[in-house]
C-alpha positions in Angstrom: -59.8 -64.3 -46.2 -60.9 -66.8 -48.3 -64.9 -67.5 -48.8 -65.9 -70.4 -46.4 -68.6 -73.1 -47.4 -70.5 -75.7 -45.6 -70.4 -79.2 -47.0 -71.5 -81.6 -44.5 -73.7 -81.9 -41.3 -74.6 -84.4 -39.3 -76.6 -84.5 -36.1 -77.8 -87.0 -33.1 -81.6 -87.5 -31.9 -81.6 -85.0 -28.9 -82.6 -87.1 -25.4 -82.1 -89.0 -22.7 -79.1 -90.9 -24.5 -77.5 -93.0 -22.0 -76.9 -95.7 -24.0 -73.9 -94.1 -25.7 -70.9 -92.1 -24.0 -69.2 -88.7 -25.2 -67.2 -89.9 -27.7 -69.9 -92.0 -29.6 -72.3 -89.4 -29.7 -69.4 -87.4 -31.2 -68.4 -90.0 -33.6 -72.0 -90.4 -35.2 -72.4 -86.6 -35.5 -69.1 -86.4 -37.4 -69.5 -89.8 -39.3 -72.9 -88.4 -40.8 -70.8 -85.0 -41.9 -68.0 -86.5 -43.2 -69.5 -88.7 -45.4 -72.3 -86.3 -46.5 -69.2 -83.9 -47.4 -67.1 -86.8 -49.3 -64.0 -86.2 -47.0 -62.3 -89.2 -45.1 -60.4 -87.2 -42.8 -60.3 -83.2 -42.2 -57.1 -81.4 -41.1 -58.3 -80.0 -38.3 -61.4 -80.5 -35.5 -62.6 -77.9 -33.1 -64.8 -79.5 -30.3 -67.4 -77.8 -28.4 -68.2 -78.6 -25.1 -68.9 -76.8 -21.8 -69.6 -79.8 -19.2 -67.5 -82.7 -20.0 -65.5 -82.2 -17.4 -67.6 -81.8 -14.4 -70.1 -84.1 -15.2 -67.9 -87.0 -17.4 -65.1 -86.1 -15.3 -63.8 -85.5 -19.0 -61.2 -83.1 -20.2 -59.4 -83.1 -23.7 -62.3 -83.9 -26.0 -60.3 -82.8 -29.2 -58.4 -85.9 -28.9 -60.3 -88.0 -27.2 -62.9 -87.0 -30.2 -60.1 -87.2 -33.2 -58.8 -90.6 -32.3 -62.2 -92.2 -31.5 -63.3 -91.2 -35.3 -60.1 -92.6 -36.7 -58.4 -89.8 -37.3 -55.7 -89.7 -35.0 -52.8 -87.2 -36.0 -55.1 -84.2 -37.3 -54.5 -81.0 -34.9 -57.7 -80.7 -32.4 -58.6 -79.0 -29.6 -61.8 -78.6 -27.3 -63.6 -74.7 -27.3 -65.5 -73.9 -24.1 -67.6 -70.3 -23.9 -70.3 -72.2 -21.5 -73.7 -72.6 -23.8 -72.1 -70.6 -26.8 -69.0 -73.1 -27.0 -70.5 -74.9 -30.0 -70.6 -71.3 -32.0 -67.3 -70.3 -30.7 -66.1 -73.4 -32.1 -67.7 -73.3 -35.9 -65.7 -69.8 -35.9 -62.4 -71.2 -35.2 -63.2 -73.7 -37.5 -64.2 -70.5 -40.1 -60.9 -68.9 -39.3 -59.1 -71.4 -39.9 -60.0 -72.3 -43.5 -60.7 -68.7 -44.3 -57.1 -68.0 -43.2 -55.9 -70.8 -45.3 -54.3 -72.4 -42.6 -56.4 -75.6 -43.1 -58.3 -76.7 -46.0 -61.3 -78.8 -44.3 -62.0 -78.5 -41.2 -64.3 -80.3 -38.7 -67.1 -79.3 -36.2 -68.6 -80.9 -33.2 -70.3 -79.7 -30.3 -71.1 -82.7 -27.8 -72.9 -82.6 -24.1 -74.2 -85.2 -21.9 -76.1 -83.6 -19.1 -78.8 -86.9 -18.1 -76.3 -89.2 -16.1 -76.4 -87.1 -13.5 -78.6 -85.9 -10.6 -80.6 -82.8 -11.3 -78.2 -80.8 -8.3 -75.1 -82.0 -10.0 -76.3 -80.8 -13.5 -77.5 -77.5 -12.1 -74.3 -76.9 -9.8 -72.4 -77.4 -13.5 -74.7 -75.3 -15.3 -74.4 -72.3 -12.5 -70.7 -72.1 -13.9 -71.9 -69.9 -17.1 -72.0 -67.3 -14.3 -69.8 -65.4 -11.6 -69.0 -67.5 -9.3 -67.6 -65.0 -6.7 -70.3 -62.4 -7.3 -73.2 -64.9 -8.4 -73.0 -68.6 -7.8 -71.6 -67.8 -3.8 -75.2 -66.3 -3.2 -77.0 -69.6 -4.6 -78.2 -68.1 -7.3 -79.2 -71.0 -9.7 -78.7 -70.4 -13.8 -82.5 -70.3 -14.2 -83.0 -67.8 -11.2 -80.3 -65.4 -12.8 -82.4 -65.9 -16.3 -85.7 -65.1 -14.1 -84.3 -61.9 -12.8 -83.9 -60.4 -15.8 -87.6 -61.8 -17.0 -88.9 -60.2 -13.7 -87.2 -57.2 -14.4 -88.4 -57.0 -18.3 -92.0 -57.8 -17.3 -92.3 -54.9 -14.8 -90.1 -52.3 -17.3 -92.5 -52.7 -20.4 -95.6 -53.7 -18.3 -95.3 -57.3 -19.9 -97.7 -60.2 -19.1 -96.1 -63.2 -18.3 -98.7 -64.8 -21.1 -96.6 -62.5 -23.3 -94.0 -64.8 -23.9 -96.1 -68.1 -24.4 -96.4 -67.8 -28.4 -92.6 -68.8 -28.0 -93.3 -71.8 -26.6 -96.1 -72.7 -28.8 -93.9 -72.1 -31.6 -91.1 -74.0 -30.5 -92.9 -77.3 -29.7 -95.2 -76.9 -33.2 -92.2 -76.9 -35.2 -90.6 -79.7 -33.4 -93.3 -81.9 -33.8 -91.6 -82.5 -37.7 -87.9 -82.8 -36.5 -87.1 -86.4 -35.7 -84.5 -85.6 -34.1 -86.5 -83.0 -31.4 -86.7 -84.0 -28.1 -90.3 -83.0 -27.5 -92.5 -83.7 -30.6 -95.6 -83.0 -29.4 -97.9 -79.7 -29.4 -98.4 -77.5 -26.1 -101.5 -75.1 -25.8 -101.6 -71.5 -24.0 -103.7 -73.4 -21.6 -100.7 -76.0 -20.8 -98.4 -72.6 -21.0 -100.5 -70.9 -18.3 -101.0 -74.5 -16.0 -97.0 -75.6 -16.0 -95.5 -75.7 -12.9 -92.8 -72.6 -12.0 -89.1 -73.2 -11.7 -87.9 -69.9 -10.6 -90.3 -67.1 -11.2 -91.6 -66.5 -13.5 -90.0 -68.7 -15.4 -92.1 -72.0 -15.7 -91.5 -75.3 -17.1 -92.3 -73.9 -21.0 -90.3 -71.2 -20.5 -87.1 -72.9 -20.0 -85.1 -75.7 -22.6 -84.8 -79.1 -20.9 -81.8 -81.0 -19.5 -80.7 -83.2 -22.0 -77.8 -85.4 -24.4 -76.5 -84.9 -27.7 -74.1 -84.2 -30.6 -73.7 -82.0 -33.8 -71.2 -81.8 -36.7 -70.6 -79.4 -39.3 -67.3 -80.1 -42.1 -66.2 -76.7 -44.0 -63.9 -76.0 -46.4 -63.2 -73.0 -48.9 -65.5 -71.7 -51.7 -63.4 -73.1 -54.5 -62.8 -76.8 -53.3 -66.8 -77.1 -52.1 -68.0 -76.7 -55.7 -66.0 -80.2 -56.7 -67.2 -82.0 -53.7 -71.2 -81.7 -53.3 -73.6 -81.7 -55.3 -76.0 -80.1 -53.0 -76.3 -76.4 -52.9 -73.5 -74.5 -51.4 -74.2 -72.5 -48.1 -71.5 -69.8 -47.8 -70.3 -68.3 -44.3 -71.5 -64.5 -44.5 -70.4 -63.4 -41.2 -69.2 -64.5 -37.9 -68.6 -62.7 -35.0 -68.1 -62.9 -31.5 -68.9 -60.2 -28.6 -68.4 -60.4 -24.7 -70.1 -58.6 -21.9 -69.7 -58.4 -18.3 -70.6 -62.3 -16.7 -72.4 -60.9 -13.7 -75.7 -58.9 -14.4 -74.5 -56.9 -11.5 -72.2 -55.4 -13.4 -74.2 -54.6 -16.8 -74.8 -51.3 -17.9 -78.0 -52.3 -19.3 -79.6 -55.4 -17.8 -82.4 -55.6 -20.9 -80.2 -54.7 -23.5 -77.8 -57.6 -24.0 -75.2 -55.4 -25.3 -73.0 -58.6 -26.4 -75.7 -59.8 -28.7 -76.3 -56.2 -30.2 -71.9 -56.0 -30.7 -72.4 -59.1 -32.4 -75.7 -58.7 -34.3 -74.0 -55.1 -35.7 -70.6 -55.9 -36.6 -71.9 -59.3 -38.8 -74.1 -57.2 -40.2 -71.4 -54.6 -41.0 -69.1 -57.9 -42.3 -71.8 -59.3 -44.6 -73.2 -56.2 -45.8 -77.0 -57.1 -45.0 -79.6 -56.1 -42.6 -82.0 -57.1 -40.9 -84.6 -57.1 -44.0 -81.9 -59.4 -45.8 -82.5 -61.8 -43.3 -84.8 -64.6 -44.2 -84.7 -67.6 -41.0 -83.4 -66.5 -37.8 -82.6 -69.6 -35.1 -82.5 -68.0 -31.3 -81.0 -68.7 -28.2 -84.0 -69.5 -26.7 -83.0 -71.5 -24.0 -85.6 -69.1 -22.0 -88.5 -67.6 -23.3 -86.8 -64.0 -22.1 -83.9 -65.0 -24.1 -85.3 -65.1 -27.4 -87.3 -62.1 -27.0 -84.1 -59.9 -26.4 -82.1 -61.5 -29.3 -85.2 -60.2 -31.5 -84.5 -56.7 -30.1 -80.6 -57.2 -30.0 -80.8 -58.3 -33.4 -82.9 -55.8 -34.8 -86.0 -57.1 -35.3 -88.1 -55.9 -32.9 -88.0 -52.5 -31.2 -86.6 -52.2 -27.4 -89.2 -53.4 -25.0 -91.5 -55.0 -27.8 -89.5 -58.4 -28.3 -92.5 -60.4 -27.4 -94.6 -58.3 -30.3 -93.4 -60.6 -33.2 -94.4 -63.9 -31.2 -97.5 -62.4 -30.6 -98.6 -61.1 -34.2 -97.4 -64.4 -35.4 -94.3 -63.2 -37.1 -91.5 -65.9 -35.5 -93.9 -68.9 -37.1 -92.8 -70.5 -40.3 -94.4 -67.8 -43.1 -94.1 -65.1 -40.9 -91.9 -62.2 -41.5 -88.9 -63.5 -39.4 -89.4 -67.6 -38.6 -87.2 -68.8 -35.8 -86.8 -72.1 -34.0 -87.9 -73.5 -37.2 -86.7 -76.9 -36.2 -88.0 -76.5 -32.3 -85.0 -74.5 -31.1 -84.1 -75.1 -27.7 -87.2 -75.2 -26.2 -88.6 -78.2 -28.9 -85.8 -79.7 -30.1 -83.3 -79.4 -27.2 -80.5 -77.6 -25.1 -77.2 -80.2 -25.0 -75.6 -76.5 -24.1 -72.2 -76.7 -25.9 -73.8 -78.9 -28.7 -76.7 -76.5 -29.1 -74.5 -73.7 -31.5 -73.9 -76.5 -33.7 -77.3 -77.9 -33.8 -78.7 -74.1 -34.5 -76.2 -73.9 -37.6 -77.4 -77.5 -38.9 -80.7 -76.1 -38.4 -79.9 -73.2 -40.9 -78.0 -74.7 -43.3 -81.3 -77.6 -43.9 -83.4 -74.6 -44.4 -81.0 -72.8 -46.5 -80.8 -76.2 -48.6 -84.5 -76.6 -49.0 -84.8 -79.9 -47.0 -86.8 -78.6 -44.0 -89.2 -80.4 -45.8 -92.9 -79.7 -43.6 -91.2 -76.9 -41.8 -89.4 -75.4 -44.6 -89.3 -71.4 -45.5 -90.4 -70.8 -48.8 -87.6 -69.3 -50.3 -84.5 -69.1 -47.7 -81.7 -68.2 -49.0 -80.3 -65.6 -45.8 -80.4 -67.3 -42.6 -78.8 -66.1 -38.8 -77.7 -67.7 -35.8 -77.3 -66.4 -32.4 -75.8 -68.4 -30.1 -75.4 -67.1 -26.2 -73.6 -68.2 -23.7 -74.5 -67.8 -20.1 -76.6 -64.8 -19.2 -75.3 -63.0 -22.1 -71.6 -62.6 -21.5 -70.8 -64.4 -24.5 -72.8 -64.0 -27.7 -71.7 -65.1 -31.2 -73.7 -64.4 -34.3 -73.3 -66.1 -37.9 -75.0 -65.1 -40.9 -74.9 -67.9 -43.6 -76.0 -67.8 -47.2 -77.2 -70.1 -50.0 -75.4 -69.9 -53.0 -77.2 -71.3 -55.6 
């Protein structure tokens, strides 16, 4: 396999963005990456997207995408694994340019979830899960997501103020992304007053509803150094791992086993640890959620996930910074956009152009990207080359 290398990102404000349809949110994602990597056309796209088609009533993004950015022709297709399509999708693009089947290769991962009404969105949402074991019962997205909160809190003896330092993080950081939906501050007062969605998951545990569109343009090792100038961020590790989709049927439902698979084997691929790792962007479209990836991931021990939130370890400076550009919580969850938007996340920190919320000295970052309850986790570790 030959060594992949990031050259171009691009990225949309994250909102209420009805203004502008799928394909337009698409086409300034990829128009930013493109010309940021010095390419007028890739070879291939990979689009990722997990709603289109229940709430655009749109199917076959990869060339509706390709021919709306002018590049009709180039082979594209559309990658659905619910809220981890947009990871799923950077690793096909990885695979193919590591395999040398392509040369450059395109990313996007596009969602518009605010055109429609609140059931609607949730209905589509409540597809991550099993819909003959799950979804039949009523069981919401967020309810499934509070189960496993209720169940954690009560296992470890957790206080539901546990998991607020999260939140706090999230919307700190996003307060210097421009491109955050919520750039404003939120207290453990506001934490402990917002209203409860499904408990006890409240309003600042859970990522919003929301629009938006990422791109990413990669390409091998070799042809990268005669195209940017800007440090080169090389593809460590990517990996994919699966689970059961019903929690019924999970052997463990705290340990999300898919994310520790995942966590381990890119480990294994790149040859690092945890210790390597220098900026770590969560999942946390829950609070719950980005506690476990800290203990999937190896970073915290089992049961103690909300420990490193607590001792101020997650915050930019600490000993392992995540959501350093708001996350999903702060900057927003456009679910099969959000994998790309984590990566573009990295690969700014990895470049040094976090600017107010930069890492001193990133040169390891990870990604873990989760799709529905954990059934579908993929993990990338990236690296900055010089």
């Amino acid at each position: 396999m030959r060594d992949v290398c990031i050259i171009g990102i691009g990225q949309t404000p994250i909102g209420e963005l009805w203004d502008y349809s799928l394909r337009e949110l698409a086409f300034q994602a990829l128009d930013q990456a493109a010309r940021e990597a010095g390419i007028e056309r890739p070879e291939a796209l990979f689009v990722g997207n997990m709603l289109a088609p229940r709430l655009s009533d749109q199917a076959h993004l990869g060339a509706l995408v390709a021919d709306f950015a002018g590049w009709r022709g180039i082979e594209a297709a559309t990658v659905e694994a619910a809220c981890a399509s947009g990871g799923v999708a950077f690793q096909a693009a990885v695979r193919a340019v590591g395999s040398g089947a392509v040369d450059v290769a395109a990313v996007c991962g596009v969602e518009k979830m605010t055109d429609d009404t609140p059931e609607l969105v949730t209905s589509a949402l409540a597809t991550a899960a099993d819909a003959d074991y799950e979804c039949v019962h009523g069981a919401s997205f967020v309810a499934l997501n509070a189960l496993i909160m209720r169940r954690y809190m009560h296992e470890y003896r957790v206080p539901h103020e546990a998991f607020a330092p999260f939140s706090i993080n999230a919307h700190r950081n996003a307060m210097n992304n421009p491109n955050a939906m919520f750039q404003r501050p939120i207290t453990l007062e506001d934490y402990q007053r917002a209203s409860m969605i499904s408990e006890p998951i409240n309003l600042y545990d859970s990522s919003p509803i929301c629009d938006g569109a990422a791109a990413i343009i990669v390409c091998p090792l070799e042809m990268a150094r005669s195209l940017t100038d800007r440090p080169l961020v090389r593809v460590r590790a990517s990996v994919t791992a699966t689970d059961s989709l019903d929690l019924a049927s999970r052997r463990d439902l705290l340990a999300l086993e898919a994310a520790q698979l995942s966590a381990r084997k890119a480990y294994e691929k790149s040859g690092l640890t945890p210790a390597d790792v220098d900026v770590f962007e969560v999942h946390d479209a829950f609070s719950i959620m980005a506690a476990l990836s800290l203990e999937a991931a190896g970073f915290a021990e089992r049961g103690r996930g909300t420990w490193p939130a607590r001792d101020g370890e997650i915050a930019i400076g600490g000993r392992i910074p995540i959501s350093t550009m708001g996350g999903l919580k702060g900057r927003g969850h456009p679910v099969g956009a959000t994998g790309v938007y984590e990566l573009v996340d990295l690969v700014t920190q990895l470049r040094g152009e976090a600017e107010a919320n930069q890492v001193k000295n990133a040169r390891i970052g990870m990604t873990q990207n989760i799709g529905g309850t954990g059934a579908t986790v993929v993990t990338h570790i990236l690296e900055r080359m010089n």
